[in-house]
mmCIF entry with sequence, helices, sheets and N, C-alpha, C, O atoms, coordinates in Angstrom:
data_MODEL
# 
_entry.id   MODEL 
# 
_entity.id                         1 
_entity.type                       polymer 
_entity.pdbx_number_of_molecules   1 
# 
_entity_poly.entity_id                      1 
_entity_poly.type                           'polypeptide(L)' 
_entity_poly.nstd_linkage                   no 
_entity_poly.nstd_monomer                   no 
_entity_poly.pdbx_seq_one_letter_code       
;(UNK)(UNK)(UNK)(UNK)(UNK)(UNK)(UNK)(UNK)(UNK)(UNK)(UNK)(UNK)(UNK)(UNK)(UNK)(UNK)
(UNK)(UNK)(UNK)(UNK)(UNK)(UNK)(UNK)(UNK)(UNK)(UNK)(UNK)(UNK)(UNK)(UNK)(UNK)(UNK)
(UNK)(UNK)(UNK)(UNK)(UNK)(UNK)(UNK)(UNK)(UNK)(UNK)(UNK)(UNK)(UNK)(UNK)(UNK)(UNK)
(UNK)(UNK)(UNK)
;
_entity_poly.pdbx_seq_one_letter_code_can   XXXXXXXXXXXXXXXXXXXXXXXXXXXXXXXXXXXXXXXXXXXXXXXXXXX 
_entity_poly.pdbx_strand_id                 A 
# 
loop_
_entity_poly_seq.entity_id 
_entity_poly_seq.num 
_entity_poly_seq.mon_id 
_entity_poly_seq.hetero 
1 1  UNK n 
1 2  UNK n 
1 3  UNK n 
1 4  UNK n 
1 5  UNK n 
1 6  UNK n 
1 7  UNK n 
1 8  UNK n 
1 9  UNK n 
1 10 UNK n 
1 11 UNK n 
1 12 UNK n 
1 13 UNK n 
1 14 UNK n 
1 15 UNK n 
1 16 UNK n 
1 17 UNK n 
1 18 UNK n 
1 19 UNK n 
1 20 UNK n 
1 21 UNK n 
1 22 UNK n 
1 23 UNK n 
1 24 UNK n 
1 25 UNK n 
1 26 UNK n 
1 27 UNK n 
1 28 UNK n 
1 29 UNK n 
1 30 UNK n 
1 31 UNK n 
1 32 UNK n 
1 33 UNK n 
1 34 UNK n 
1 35 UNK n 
1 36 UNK n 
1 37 UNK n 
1 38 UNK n 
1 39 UNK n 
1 40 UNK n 
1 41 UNK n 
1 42 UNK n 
1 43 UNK n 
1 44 UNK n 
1 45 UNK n 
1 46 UNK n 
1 47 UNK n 
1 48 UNK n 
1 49 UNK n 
1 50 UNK n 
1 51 UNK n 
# 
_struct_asym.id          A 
_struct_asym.entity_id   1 
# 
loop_
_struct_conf.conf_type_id 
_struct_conf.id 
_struct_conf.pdbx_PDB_helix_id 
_struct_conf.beg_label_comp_id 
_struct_conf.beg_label_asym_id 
_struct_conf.beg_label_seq_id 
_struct_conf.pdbx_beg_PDB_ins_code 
_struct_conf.end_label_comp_id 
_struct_conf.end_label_asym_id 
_struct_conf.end_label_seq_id 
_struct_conf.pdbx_end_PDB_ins_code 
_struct_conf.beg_auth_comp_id 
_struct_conf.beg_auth_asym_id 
_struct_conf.beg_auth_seq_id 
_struct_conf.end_auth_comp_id 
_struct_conf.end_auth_asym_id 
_struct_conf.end_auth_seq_id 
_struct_conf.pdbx_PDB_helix_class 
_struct_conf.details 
_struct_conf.pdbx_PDB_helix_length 
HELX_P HELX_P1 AA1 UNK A 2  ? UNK A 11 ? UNK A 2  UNK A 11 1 ? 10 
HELX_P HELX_P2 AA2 UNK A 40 ? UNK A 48 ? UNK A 40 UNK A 48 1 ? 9  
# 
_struct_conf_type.id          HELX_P 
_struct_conf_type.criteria    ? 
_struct_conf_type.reference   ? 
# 
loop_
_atom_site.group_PDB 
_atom_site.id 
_atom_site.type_symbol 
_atom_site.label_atom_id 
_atom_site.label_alt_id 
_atom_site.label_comp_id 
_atom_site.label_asym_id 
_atom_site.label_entity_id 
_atom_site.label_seq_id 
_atom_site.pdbx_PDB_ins_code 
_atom_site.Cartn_x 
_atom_site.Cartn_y 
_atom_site.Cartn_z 
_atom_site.occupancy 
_atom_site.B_iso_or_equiv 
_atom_site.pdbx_formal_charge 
_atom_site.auth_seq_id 
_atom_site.auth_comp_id 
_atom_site.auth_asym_id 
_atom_site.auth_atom_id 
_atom_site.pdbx_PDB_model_num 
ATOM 1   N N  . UNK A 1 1  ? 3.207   -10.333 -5.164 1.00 0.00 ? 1  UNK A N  1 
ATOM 2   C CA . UNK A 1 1  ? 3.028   -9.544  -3.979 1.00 0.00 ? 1  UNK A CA 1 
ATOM 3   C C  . UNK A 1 1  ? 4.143   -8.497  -3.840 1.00 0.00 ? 1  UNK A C  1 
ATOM 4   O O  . UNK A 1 1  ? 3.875   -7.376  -3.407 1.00 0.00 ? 1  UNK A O  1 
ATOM 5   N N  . UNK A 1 2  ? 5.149   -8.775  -4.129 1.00 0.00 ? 2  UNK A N  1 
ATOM 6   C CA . UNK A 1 2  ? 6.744   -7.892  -4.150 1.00 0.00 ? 2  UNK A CA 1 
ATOM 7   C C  . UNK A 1 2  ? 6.372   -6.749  -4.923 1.00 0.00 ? 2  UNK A C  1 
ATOM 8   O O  . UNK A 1 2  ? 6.632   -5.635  -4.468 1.00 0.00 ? 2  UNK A O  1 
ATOM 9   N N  . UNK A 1 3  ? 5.659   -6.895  -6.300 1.00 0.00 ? 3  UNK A N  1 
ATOM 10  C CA . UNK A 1 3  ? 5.405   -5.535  -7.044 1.00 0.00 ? 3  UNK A CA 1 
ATOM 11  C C  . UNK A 1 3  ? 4.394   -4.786  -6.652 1.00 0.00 ? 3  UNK A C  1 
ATOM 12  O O  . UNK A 1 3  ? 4.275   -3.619  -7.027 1.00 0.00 ? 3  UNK A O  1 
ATOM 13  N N  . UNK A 1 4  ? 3.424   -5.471  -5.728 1.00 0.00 ? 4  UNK A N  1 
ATOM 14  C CA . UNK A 1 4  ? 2.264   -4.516  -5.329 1.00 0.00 ? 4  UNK A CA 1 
ATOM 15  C C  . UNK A 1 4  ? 3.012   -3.942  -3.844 1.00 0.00 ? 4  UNK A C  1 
ATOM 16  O O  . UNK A 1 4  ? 2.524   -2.826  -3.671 1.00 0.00 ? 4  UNK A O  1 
ATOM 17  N N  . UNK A 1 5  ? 3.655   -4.140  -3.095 1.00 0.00 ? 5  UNK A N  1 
ATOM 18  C CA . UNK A 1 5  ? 4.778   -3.514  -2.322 1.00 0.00 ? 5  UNK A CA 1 
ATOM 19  C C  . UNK A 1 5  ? 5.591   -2.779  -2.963 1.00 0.00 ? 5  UNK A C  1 
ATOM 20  O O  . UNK A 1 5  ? 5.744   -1.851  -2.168 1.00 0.00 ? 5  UNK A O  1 
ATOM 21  N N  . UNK A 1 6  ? 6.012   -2.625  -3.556 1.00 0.00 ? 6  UNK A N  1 
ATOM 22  C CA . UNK A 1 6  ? 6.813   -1.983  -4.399 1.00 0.00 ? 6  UNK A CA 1 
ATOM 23  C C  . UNK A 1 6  ? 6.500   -0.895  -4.896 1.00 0.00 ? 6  UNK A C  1 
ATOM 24  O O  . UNK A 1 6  ? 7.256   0.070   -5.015 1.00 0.00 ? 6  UNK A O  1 
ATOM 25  N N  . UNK A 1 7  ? 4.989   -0.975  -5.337 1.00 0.00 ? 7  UNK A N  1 
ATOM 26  C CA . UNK A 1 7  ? 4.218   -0.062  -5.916 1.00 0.00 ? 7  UNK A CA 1 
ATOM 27  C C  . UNK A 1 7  ? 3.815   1.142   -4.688 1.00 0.00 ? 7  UNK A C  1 
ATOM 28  O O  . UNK A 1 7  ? 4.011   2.356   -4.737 1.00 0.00 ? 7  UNK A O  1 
ATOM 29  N N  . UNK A 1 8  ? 3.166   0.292   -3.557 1.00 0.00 ? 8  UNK A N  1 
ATOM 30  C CA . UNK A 1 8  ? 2.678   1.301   -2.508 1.00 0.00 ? 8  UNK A CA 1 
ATOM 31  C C  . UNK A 1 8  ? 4.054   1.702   -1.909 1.00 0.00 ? 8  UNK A C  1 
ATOM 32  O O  . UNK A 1 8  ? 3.799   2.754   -1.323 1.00 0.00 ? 8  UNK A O  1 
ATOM 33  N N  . UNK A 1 9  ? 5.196   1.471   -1.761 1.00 0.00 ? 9  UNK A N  1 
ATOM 34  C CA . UNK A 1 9  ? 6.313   2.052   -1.130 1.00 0.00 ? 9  UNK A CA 1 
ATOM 35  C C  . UNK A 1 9  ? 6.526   3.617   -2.137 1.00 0.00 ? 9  UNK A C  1 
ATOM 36  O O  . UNK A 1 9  ? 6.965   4.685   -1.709 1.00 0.00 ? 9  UNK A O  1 
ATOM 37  N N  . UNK A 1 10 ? 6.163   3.377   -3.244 1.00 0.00 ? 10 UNK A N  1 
ATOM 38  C CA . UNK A 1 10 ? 6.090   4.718   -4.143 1.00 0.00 ? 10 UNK A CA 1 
ATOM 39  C C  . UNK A 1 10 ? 5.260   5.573   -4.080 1.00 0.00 ? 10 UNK A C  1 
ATOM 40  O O  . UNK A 1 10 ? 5.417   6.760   -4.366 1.00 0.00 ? 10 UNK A O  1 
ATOM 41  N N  . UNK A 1 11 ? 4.131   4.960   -3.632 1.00 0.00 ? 11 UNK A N  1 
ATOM 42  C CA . UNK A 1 11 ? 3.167   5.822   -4.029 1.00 0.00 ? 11 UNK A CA 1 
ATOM 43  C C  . UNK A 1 11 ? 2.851   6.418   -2.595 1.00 0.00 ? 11 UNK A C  1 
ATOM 44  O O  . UNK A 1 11 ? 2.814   7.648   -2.574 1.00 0.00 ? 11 UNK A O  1 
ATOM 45  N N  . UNK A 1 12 ? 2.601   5.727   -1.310 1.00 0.00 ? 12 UNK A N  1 
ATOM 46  C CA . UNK A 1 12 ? 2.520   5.755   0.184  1.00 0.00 ? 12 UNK A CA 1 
ATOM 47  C C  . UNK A 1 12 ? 3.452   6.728   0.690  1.00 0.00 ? 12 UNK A C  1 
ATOM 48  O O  . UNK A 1 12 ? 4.325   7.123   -0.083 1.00 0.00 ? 12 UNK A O  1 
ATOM 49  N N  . UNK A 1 13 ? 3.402   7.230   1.994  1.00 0.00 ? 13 UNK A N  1 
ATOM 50  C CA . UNK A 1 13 ? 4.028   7.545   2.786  1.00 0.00 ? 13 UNK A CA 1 
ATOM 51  C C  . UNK A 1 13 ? 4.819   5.883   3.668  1.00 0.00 ? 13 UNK A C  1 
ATOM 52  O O  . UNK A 1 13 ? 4.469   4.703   3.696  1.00 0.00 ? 13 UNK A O  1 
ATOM 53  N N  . UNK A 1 14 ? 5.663   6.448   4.098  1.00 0.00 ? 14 UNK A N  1 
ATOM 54  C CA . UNK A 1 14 ? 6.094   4.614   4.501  1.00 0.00 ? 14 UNK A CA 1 
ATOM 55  C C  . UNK A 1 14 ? 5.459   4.442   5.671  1.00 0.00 ? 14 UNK A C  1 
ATOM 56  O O  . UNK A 1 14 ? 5.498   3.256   5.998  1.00 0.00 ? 14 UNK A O  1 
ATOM 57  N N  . UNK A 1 15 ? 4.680   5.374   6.725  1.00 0.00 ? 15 UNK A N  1 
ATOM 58  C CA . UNK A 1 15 ? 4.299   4.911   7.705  1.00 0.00 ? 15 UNK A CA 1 
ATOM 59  C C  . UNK A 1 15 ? 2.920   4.178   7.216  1.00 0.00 ? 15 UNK A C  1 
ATOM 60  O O  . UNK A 1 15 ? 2.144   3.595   7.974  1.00 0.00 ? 15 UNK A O  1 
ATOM 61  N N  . UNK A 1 16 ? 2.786   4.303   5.987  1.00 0.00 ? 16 UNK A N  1 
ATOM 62  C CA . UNK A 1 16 ? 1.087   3.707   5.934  1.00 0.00 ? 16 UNK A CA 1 
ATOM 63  C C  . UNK A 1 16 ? 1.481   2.105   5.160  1.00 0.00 ? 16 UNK A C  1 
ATOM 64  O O  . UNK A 1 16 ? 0.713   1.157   4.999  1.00 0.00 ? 16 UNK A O  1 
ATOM 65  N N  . UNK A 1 17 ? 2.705   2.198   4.834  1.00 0.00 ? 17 UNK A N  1 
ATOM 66  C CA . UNK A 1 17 ? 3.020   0.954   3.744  1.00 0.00 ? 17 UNK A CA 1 
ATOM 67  C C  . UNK A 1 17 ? 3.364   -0.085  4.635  1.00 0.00 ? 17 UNK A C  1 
ATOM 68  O O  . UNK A 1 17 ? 4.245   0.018   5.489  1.00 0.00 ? 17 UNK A O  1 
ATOM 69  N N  . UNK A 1 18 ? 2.290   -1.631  4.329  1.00 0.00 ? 18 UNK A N  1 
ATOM 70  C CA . UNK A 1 18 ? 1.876   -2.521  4.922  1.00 0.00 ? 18 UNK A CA 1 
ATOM 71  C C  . UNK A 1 18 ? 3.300   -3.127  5.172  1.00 0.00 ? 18 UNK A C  1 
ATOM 72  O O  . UNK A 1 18 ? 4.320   -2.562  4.779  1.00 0.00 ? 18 UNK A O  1 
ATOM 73  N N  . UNK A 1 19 ? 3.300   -4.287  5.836  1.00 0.00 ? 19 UNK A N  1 
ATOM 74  C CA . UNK A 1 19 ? 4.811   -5.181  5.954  1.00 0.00 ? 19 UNK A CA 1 
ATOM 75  C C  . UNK A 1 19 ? 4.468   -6.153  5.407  1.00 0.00 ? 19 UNK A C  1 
ATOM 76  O O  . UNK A 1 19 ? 5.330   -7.029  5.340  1.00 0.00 ? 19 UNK A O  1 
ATOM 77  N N  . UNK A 1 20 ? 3.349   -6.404  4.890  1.00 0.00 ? 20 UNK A N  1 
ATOM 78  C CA . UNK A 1 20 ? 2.752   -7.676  3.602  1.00 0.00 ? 20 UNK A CA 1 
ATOM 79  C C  . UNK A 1 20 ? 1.604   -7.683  3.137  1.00 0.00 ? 20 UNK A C  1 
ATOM 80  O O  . UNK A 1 20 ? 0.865   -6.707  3.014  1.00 0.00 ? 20 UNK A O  1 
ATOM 81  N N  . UNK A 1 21 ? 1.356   -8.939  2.811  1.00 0.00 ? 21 UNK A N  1 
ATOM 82  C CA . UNK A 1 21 ? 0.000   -8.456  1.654  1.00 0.00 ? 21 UNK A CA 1 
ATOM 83  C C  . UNK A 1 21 ? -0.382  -10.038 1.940  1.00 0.00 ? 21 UNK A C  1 
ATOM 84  O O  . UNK A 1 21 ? 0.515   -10.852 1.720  1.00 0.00 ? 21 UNK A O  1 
ATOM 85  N N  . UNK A 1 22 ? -1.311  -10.393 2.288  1.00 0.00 ? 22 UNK A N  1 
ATOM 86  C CA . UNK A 1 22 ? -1.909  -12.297 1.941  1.00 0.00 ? 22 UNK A CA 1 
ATOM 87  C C  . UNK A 1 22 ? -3.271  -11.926 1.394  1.00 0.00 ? 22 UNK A C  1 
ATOM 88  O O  . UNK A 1 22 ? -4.168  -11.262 1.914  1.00 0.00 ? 22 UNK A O  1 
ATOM 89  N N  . UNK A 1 23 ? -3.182  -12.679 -0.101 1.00 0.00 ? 23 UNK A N  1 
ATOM 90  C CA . UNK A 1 23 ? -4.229  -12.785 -0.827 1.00 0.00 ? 23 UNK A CA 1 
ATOM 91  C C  . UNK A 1 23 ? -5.170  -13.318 -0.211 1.00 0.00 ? 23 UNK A C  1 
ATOM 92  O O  . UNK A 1 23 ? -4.838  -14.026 0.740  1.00 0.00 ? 23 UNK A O  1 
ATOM 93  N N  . UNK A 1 24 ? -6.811  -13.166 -0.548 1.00 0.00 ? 24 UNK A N  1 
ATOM 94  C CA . UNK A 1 24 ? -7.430  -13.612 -0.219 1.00 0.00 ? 24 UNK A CA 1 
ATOM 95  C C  . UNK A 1 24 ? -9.199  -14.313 -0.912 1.00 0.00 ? 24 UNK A C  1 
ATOM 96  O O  . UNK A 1 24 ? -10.021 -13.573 -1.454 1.00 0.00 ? 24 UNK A O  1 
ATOM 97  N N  . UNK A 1 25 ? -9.349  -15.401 -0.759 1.00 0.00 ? 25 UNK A N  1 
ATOM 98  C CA . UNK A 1 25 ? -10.400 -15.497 -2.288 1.00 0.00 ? 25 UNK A CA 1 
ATOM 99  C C  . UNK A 1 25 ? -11.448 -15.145 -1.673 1.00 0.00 ? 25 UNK A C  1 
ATOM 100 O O  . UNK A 1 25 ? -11.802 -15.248 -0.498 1.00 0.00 ? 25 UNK A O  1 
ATOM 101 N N  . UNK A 1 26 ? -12.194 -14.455 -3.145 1.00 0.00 ? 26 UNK A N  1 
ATOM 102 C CA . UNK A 1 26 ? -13.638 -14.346 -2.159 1.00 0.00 ? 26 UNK A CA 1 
ATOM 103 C C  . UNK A 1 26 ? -13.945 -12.557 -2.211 1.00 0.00 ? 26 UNK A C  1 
ATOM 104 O O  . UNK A 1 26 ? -13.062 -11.722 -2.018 1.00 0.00 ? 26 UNK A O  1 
ATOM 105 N N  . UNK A 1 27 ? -15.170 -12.284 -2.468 1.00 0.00 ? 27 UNK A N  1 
ATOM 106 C CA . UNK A 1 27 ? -15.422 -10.705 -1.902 1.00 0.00 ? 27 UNK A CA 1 
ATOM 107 C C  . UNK A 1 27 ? -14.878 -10.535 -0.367 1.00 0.00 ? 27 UNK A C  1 
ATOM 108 O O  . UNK A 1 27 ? -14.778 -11.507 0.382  1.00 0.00 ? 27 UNK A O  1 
ATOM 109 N N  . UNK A 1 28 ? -14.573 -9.341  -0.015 1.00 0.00 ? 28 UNK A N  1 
ATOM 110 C CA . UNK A 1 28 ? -14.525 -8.767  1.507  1.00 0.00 ? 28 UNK A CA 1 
ATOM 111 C C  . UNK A 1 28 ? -15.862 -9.358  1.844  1.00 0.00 ? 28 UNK A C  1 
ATOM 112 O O  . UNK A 1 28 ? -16.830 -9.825  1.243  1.00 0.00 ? 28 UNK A O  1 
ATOM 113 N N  . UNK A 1 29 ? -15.501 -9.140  3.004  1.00 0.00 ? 29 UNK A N  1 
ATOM 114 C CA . UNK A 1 29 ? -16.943 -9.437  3.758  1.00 0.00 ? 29 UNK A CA 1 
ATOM 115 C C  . UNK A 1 29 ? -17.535 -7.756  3.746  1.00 0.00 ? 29 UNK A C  1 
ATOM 116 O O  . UNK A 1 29 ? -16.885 -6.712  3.686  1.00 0.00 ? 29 UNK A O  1 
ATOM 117 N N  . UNK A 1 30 ? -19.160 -7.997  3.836  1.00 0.00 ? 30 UNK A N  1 
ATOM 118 C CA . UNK A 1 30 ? -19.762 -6.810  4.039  1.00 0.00 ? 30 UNK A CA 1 
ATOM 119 C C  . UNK A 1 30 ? -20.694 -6.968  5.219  1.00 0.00 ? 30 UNK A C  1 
ATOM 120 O O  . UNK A 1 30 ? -21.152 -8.036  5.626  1.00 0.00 ? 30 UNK A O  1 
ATOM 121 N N  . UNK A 1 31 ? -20.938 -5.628  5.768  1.00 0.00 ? 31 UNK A N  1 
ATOM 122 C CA . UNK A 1 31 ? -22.131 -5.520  6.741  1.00 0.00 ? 31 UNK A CA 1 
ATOM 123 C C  . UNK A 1 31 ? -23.797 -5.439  6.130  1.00 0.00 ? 31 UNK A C  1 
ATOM 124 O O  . UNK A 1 31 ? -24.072 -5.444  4.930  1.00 0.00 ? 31 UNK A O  1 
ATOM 125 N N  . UNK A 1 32 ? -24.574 -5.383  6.997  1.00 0.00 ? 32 UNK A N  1 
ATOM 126 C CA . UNK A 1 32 ? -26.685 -5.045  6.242  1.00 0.00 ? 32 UNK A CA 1 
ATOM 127 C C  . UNK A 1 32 ? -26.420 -3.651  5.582  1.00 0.00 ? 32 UNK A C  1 
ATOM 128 O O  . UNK A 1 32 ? -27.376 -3.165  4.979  1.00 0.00 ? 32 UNK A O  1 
ATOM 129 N N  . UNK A 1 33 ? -25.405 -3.037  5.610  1.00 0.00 ? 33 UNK A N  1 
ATOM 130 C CA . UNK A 1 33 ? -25.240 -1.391  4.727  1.00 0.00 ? 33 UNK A CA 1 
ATOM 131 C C  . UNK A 1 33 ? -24.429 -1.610  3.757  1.00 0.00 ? 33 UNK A C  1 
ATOM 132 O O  . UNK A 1 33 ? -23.960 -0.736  3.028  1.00 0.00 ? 33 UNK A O  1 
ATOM 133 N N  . UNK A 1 34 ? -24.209 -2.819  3.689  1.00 0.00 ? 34 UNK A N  1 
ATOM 134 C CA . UNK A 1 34 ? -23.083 -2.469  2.118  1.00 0.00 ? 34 UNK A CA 1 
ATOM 135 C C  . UNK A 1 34 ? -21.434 -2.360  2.144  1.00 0.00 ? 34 UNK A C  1 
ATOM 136 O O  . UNK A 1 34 ? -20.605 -2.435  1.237  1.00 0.00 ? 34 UNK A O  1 
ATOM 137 N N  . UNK A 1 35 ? -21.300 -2.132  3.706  1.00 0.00 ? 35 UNK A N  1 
ATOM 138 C CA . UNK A 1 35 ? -20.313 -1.775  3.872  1.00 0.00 ? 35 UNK A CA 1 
ATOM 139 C C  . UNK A 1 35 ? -19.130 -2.776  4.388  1.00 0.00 ? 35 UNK A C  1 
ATOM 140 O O  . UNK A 1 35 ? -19.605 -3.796  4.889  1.00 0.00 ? 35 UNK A O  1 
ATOM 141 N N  . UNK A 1 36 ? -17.243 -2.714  4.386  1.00 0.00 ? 36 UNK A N  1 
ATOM 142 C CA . UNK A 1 36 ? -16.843 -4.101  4.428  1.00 0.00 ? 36 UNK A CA 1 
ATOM 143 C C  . UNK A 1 36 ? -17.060 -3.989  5.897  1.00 0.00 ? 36 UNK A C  1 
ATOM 144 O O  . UNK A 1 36 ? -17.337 -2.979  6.543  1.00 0.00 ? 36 UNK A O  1 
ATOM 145 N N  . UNK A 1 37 ? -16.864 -5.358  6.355  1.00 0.00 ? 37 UNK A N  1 
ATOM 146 C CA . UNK A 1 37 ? -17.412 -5.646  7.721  1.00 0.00 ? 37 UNK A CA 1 
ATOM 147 C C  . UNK A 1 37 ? -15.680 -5.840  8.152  1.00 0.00 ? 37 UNK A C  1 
ATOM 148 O O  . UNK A 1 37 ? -14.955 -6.759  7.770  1.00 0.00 ? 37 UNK A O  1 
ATOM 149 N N  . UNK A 1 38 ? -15.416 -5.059  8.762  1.00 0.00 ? 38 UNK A N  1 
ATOM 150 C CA . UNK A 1 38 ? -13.788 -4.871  9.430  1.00 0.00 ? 38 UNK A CA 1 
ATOM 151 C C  . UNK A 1 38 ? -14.210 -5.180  10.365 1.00 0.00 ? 38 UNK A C  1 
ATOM 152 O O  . UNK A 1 38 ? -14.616 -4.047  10.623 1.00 0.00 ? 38 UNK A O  1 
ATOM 153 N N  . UNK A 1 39 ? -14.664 -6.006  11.596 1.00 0.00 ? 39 UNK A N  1 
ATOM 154 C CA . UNK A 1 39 ? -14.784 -6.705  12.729 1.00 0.00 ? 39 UNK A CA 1 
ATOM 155 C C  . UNK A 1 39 ? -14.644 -8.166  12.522 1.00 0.00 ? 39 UNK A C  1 
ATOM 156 O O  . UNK A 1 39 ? -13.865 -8.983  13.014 1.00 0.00 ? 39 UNK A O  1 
ATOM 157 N N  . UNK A 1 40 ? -16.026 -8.324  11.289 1.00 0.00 ? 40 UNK A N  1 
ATOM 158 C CA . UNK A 1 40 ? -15.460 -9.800  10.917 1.00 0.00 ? 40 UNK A CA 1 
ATOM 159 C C  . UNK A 1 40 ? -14.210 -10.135 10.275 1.00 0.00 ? 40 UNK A C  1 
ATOM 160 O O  . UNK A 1 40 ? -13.513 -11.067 10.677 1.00 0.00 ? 40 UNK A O  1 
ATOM 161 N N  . UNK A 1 41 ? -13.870 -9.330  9.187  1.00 0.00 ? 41 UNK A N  1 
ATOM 162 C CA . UNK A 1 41 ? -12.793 -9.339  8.306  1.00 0.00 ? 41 UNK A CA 1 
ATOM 163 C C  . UNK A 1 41 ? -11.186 -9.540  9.419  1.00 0.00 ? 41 UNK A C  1 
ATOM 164 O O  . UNK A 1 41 ? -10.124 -10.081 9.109  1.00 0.00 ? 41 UNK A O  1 
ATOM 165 N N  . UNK A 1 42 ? -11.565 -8.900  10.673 1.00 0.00 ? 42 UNK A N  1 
ATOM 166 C CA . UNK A 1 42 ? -10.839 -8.945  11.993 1.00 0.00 ? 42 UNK A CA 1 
ATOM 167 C C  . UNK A 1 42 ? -10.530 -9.917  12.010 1.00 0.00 ? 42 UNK A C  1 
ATOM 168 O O  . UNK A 1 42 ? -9.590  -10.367 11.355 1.00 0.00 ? 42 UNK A O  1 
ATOM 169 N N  . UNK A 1 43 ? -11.528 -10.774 13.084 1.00 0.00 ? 43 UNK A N  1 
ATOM 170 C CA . UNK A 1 43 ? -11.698 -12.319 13.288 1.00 0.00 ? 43 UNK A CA 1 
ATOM 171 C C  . UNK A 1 43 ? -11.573 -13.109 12.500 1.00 0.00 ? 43 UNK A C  1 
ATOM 172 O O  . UNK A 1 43 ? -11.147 -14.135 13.030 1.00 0.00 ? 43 UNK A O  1 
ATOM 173 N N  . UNK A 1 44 ? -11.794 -13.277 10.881 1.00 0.00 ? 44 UNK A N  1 
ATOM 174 C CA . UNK A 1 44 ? -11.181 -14.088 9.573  1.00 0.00 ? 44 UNK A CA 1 
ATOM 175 C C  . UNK A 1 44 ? -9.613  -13.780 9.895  1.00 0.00 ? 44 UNK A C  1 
ATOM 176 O O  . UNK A 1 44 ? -8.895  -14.585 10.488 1.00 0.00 ? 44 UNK A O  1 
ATOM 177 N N  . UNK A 1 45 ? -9.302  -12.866 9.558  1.00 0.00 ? 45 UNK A N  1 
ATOM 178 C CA . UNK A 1 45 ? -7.571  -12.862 9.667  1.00 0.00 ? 45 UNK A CA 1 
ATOM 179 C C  . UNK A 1 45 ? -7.091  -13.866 10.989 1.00 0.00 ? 45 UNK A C  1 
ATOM 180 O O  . UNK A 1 45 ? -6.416  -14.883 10.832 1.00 0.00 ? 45 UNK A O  1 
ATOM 181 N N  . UNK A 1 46 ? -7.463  -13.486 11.999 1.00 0.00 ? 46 UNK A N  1 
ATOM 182 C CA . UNK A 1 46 ? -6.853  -13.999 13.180 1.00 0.00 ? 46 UNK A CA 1 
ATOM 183 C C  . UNK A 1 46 ? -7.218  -15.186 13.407 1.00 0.00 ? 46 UNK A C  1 
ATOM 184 O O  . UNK A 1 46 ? -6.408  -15.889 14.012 1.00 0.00 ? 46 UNK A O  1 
ATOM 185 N N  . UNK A 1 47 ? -8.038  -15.562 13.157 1.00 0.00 ? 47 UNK A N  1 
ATOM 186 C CA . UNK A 1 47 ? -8.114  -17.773 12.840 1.00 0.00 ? 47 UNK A CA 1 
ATOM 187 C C  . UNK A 1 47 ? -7.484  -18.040 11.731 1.00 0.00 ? 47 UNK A C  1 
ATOM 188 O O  . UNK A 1 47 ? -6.984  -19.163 11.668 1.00 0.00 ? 47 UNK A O  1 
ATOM 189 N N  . UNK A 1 48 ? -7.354  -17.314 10.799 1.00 0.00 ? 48 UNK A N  1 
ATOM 190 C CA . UNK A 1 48 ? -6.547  -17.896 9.686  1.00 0.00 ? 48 UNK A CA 1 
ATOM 191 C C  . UNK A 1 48 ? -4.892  -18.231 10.028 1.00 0.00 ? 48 UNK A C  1 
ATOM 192 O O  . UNK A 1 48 ? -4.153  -19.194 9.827  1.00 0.00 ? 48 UNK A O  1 
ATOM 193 N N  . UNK A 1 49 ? -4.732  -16.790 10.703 1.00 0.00 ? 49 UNK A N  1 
ATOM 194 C CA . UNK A 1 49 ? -3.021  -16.676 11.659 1.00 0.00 ? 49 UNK A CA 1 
ATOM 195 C C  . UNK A 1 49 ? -2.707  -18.040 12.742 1.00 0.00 ? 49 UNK A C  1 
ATOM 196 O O  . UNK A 1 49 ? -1.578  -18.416 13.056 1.00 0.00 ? 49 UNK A O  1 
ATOM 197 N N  . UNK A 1 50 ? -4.086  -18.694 13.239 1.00 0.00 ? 50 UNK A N  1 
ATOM 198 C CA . UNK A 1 50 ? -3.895  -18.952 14.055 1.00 0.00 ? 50 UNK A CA 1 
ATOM 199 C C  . UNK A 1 50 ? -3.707  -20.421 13.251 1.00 0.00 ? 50 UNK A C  1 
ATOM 200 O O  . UNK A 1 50 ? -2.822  -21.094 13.779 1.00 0.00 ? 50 UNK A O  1 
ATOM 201 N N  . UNK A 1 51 ? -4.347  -21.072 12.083 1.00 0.00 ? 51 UNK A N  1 
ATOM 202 C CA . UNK A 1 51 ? -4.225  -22.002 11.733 1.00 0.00 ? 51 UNK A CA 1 
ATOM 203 C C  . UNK A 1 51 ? -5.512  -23.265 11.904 1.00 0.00 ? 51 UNK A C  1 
ATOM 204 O O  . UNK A 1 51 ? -5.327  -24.399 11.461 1.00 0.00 ? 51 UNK A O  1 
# 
C-alpha cells in the first residue's frame, strides 16, 4: 500500500492524494448501467468502518 501512495503522491496533485488505501476483494459494485454503484460502495465502506 506504501508504494501505491507513493506512486500517486508523484503522479497527483496532493490535494487529490488519498490518506490511505484498504484493499478490497471482489469487483466494485455496479449499478443496472454498468456503472460502479458509489452509494452502495458508500454504505459497504461505512459498515465495514463500523465493524
Amino acid at each position: 500500500m506504501q508504494a501505491l501512495l507513493a506512486q500517486c503522491r508523484q503522479l497527483m496533485p496532493a490535494y487529490i492524494v488519498p490518506h490511505g488505501v484498504e484493499p478490497m476483494r471482489g469487483p466494485l459494485p455496479r449499478n443496472p448501467n454498468g456503472k460502479i454503484d458509489r452509494k452502495l460502495l458508500a454504505t459497504q465502506w461505512e459498515e465495514w468502518r463500523r465493524g
